[in-house]
ROLO-200645 format. One record per residue: x, y, z of N, C-alpha, C, O in turn; chain; residue number from 1. Coordinates in steps of 0.2 Angstrom, whole numbers. Last residue first. Example, Ala and Ser with C-alpha at 12.3 -4.5 7.8 and 13.67 -1.06 7.14 Angstrom:
% ROLO-200645
     nx     ny     nz    cax    cay    caz     cx     cy     cz     ox     oy     oz  mol  seq
     64    -11     35     68     -5     36     64      0     39     67      6     40    A    2
     66    -28     39     62    -22     39     66    -16     39     71    -17     42    A    1
***
This chain:
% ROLO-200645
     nx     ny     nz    cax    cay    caz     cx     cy     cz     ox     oy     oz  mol  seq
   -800    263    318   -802    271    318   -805    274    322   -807    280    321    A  183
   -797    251    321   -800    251    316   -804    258    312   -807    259    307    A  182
   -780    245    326   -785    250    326   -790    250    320   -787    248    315    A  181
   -768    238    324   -775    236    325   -782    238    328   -786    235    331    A  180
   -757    247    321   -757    246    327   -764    241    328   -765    240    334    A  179
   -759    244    306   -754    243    310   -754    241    316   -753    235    318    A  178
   -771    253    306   -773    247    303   -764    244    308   -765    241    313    A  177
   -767    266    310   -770    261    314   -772    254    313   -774    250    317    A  176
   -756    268    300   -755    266    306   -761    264    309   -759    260    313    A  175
   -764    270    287   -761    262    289   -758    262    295   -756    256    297    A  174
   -771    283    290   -774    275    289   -769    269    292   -769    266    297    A  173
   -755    289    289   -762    290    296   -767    284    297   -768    280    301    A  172
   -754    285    276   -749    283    282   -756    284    289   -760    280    293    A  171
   -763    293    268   -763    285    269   -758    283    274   -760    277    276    A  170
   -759    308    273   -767    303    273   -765    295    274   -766    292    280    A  169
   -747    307    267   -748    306    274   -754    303    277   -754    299    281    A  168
   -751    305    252   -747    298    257   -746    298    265   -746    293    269    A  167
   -755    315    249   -761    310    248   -756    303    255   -758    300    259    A  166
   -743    322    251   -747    325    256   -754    319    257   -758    318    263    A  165
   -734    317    240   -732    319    249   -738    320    253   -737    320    259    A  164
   -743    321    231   -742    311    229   -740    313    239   -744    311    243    A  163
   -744    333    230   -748    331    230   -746    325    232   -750    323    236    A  162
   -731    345    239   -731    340    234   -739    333    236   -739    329    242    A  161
   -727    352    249   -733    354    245   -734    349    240   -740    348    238    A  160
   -714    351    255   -718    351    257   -726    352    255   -731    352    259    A  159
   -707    347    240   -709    341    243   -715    344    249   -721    342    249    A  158
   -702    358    231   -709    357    232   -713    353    234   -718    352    232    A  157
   -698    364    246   -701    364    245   -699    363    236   -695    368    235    A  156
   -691    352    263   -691    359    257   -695    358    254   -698    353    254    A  155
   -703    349    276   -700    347    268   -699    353    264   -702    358    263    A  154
   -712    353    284   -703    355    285   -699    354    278   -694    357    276    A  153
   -721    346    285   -723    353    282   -715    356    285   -714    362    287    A  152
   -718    332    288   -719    334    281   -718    341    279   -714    343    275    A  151
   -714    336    302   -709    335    297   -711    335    290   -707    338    286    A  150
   -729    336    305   -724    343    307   -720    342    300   -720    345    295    A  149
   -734    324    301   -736    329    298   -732    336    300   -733    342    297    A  148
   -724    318    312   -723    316    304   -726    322    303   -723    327    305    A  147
   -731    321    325   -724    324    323   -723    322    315   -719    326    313    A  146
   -745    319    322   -744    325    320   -735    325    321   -732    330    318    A  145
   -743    305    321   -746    308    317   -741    315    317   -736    316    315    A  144
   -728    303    335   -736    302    333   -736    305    324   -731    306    321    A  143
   -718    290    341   -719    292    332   -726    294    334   -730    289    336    A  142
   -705    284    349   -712    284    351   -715    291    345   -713    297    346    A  141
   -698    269    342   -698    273    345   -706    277    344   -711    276    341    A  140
   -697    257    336   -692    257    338   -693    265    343   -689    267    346    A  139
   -710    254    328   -708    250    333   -702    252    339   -702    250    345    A  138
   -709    265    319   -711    268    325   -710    263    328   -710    265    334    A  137
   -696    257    310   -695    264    315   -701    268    320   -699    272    324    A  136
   -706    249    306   -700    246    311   -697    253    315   -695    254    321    A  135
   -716    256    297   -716    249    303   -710    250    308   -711    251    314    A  134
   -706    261    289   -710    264    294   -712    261    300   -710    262    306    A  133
   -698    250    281   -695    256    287   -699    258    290   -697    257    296    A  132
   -713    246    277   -709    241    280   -704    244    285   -704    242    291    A  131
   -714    256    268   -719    255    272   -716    249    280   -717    249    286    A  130
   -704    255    260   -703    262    262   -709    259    270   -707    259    276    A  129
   -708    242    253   -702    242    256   -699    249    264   -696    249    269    A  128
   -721    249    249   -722    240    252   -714    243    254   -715    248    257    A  127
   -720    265    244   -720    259    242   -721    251    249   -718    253    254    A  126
   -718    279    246   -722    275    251   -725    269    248   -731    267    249    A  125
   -712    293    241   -713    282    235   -717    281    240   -722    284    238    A  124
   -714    302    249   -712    302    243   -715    296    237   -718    295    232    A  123
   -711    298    262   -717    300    259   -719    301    252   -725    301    249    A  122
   -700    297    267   -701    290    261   -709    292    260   -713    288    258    A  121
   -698    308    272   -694    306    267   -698    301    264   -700    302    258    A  120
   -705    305    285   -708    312    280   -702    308    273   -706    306    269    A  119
   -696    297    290   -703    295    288   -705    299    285   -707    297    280    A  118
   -687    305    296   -686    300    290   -691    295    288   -689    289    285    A  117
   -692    313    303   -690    319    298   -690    308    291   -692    307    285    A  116
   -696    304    314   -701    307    309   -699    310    303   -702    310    298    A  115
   -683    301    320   -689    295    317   -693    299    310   -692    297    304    A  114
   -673    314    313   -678    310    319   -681    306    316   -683    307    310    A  113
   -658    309    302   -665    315    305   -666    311    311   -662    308    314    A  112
   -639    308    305   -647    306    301   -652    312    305   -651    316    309    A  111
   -623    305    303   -630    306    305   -635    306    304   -636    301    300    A  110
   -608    299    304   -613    297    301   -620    299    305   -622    296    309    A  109
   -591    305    302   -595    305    307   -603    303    301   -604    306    296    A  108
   -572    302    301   -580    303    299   -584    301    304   -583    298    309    A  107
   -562    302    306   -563    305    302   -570    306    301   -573    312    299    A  106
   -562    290    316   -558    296    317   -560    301    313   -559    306    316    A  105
   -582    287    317   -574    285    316   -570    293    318   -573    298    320    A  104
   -598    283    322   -592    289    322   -586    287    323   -584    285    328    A  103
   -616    284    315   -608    280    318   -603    286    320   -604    292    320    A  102
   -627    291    320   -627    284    319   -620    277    320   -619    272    322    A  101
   -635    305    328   -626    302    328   -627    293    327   -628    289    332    A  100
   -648    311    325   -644    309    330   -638    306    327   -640    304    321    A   99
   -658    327    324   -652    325    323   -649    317    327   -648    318    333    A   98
   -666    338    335   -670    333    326   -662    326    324   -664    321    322    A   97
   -657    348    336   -663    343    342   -665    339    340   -666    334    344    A   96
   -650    353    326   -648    348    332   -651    345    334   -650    339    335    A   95
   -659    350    312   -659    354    316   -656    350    323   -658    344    325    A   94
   -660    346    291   -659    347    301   -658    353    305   -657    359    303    A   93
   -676    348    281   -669    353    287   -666    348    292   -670    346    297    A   92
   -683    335    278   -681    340    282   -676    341    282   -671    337    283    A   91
   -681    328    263   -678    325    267   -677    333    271   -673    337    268    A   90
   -680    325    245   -684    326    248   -685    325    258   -690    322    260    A   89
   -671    332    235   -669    331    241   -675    331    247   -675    335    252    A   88
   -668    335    222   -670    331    224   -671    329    232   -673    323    233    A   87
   -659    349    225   -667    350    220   -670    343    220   -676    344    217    A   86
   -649    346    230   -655    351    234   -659    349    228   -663    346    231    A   85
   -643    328    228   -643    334    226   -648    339    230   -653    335    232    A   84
   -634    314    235   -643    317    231   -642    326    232   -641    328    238    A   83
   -625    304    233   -625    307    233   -631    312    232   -633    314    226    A   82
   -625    287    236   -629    292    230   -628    298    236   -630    297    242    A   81
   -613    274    235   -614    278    239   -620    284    234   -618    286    229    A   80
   -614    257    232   -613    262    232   -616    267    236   -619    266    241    A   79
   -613    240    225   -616    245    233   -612    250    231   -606    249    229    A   78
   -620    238    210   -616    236    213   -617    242    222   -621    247    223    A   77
   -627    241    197   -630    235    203   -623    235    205   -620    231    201    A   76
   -631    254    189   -626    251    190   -629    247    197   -631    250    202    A   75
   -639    263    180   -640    259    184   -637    254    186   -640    248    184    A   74
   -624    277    177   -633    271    175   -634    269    181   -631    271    187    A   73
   -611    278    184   -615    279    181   -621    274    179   -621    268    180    A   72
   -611    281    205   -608    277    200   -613    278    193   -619    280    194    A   71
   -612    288    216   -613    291    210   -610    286    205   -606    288    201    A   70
   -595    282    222   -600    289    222   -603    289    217   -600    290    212    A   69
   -591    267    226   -590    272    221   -597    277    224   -602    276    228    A   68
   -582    259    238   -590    259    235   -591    265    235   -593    269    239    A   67
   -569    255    241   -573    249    235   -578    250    235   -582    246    233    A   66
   -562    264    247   -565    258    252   -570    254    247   -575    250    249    A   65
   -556    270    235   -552    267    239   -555    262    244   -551    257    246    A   64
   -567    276    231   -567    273    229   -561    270    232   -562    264    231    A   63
   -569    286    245   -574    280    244   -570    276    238   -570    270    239    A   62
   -561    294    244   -559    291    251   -562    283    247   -560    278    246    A   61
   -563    300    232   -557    297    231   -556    291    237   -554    286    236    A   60
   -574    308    237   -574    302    230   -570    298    231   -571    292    230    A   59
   -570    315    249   -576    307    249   -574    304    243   -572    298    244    A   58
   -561    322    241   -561    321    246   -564    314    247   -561    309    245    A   57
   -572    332    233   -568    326    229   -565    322    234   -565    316    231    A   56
   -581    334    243   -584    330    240   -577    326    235   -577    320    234    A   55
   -580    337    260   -574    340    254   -577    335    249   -574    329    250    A   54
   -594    338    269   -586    335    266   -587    338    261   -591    341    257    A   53
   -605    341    279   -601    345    275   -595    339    276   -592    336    281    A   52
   -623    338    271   -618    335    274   -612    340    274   -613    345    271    A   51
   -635    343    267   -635    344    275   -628    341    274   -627    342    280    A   50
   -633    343    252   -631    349    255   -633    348    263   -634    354    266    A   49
   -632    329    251   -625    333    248   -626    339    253   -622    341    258    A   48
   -639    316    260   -641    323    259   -635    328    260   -633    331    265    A   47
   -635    298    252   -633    305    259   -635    312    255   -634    313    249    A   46
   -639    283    253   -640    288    252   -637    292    258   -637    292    264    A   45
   -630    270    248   -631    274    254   -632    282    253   -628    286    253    A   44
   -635    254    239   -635    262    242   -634    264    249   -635    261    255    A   43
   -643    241    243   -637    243    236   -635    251    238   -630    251    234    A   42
   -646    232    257   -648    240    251   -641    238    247   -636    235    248    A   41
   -658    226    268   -650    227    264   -651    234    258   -655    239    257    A   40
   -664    221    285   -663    225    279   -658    224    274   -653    221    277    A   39
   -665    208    293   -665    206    286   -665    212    282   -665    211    276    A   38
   -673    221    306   -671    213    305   -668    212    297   -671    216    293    A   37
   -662    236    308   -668    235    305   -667    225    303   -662    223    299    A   36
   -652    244    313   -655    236    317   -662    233    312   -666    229    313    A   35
   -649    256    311   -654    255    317   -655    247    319   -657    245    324    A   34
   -643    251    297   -640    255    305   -642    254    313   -639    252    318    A   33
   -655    250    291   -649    245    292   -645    246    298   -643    243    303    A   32
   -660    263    291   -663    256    294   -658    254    295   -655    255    301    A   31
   -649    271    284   -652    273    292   -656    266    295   -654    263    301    A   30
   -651    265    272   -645    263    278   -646    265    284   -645    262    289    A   29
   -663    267    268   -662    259    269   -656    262    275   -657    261    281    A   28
   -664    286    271   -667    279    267   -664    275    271   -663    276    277    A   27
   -652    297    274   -656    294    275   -657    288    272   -653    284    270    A   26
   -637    303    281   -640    301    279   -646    299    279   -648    299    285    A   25
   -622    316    281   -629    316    285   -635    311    278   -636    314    272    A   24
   -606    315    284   -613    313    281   -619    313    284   -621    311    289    A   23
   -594    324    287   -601    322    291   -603    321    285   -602    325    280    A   22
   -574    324    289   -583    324    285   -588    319    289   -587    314    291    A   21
   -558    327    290   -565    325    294   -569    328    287   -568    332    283    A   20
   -546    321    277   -549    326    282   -557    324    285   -560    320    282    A   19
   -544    311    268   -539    316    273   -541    320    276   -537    324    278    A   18
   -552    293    272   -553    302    273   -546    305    274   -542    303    278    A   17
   -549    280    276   -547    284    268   -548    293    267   -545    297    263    A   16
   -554    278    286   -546    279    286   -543    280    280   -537    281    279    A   15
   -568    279    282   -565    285    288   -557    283    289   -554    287    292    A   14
   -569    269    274   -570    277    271   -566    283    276   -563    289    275    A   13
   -569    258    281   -564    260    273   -565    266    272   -561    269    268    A   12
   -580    258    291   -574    259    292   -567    262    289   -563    266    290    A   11
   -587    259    280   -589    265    282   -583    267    286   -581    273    286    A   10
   -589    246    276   -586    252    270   -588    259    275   -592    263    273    A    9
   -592    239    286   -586    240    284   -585    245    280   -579    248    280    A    8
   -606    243    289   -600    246    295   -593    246    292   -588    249    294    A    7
   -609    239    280   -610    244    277   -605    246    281   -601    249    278    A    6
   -608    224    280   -606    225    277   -605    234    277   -600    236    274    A    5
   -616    223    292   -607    222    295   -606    223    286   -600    223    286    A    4
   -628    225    286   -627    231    293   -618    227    292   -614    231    291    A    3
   -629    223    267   -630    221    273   -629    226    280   -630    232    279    A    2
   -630    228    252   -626    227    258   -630    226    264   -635    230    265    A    1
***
């Protein structure tokens, strides 16, 4: 999905709501959100226990705006992933840390800070993940040490996790390789 496709099913969801809910999301749609040039995604991820909705609520809203929760396997079609605490590698919120991406009558769409959602794609820090990074410190003012805060906020065993911590390393490299720094 695209950014006017996501805004629709997001419109479809909040007049399919019978009651208000916050998502609180991360990954690709936070980009797409933001404006990221050419992103899309098959997903929307959202962090189950930072959001509060009536989860059967969401299921029913979403399957009425045509993009299932959790659909089974690996099903290619746009969807919503629900991500459980024990996968959830994505800071605490905290107000200050928090901003408001969309807001209909019923629903409300939020996310981390630049950095809690760079500490997230620490995890894979693949070419696509690195691509977000790029464009979300373009879009705002990202040091090192606010990411390595946010890392060391990952619940745990994200905040300690070897692949999360070798990756911070190499982010610190590739931003100055980014910025055209050579160290």
């Amino acid at each position: 999905m695209d950014k006017q496709q996501l805004l629709d099913y997001l419109e479809k969801l909040d007049s399919s709501l019978g009651q208000p809910a916050m998502l609180y999301i991360y990954g690709s749609a936070v980009c797409i959100l933001l404006d990221e040039p050419d992103r899309t995604s098959l997903d929307i991820d959202v962090a189950g226990s930072y959001s509060n909705a009536n989860y059967a609520d969401l299921v029913r809203a979403a399957s009425q705006a045509g993009i299932p929760v959790n659909p089974p396997g690996d099903a290619a079609i746009n969807h919503i992933k629900w991500i459980q605490p024990l996968r959830l590698c994505l800071p605490v919120p905290t107000p200050e840390k928090s901003m408001l991406l969309w807001q209909g009558t019923q629903l409300t769409v939020k996310c981390g800070s630049p950095a809690d959602l760079i500490a997230s794609k620490l995890i894979r820090y693949d070419e696509i993940d690195q691509g977000d990074i790029q464009y979300l410190l373009s879009q705002s003012r990202i040091s090192f040490e606010d990411v390595a805060e946010a890392v060391d906020r990952l619940p745990p065993p994200f905040n300690a996790d070897v692949i999360v911590r070798e990756n911070l390393g190499n982010f610190r490299e590739d931003v100055r390789v980014w910025k055209g720094k050579d160290g």
